[in-house]
C-alpha positions as CSV (number, residue, x, y, z in Angstrom):
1,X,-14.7,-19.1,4.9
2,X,-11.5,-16.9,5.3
3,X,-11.0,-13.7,3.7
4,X,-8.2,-14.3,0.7
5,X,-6.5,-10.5,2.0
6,X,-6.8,-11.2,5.5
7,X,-3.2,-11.6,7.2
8,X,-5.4,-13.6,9.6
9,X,-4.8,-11.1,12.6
10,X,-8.4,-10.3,13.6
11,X,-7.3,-7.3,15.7
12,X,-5.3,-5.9,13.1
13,X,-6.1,-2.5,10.9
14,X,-4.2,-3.6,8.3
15,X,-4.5,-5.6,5.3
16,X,-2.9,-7.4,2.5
17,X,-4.0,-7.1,-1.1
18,X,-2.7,-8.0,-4.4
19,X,-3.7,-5.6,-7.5
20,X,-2.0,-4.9,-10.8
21,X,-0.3,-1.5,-11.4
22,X,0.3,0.4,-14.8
23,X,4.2,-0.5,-15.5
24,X,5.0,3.2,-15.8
25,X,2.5,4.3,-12.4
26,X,4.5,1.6,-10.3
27,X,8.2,2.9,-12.0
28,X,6.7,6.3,-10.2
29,X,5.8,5.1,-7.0
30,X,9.0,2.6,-6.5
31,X,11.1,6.2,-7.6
32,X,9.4,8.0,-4.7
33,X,9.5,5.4,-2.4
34,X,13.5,4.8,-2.9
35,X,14.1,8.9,-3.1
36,X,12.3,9.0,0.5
37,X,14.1,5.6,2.0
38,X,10.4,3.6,2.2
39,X,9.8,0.6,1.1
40,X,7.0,0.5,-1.9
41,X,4.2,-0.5,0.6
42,X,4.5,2.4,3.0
43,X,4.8,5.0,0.1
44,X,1.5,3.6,-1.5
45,X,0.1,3.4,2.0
46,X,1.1,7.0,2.2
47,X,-0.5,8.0,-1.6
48,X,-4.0,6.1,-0.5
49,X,-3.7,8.2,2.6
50,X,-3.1,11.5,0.7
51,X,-5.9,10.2,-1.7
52,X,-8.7,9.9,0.5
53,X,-8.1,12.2,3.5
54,X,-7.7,9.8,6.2
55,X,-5.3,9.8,9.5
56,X,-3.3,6.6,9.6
């Protein structure tokens, strides 16, 4: 069985998920992510980060 989020790169430590965003909460991350020249993955990669603690 494969793992539906899996970019099939076993020695990877990244993943790919789909979720569903509040309209107005993704409006505010794209904002960010444009006003800091990232693309919409890195800045939520960045807000998870910030969110739990962790060293990317």
């Amino acid at each position: 069985m494969t793992d539906e989020n899996s970019n099939g790169d076993d020695d990877s430590d990244q993943t790919r998920t789909t979720i569903e965003v509040d309209r107005d909460v993704w409006r505010q991350v794209r904002a960010e992510a444009v006003g800091d020249g990232k693309k919409i993955s890195e800045k939520l990669e960045e807000i998870l980060i910030e969110h739990f603690d962790e060293d990317a």
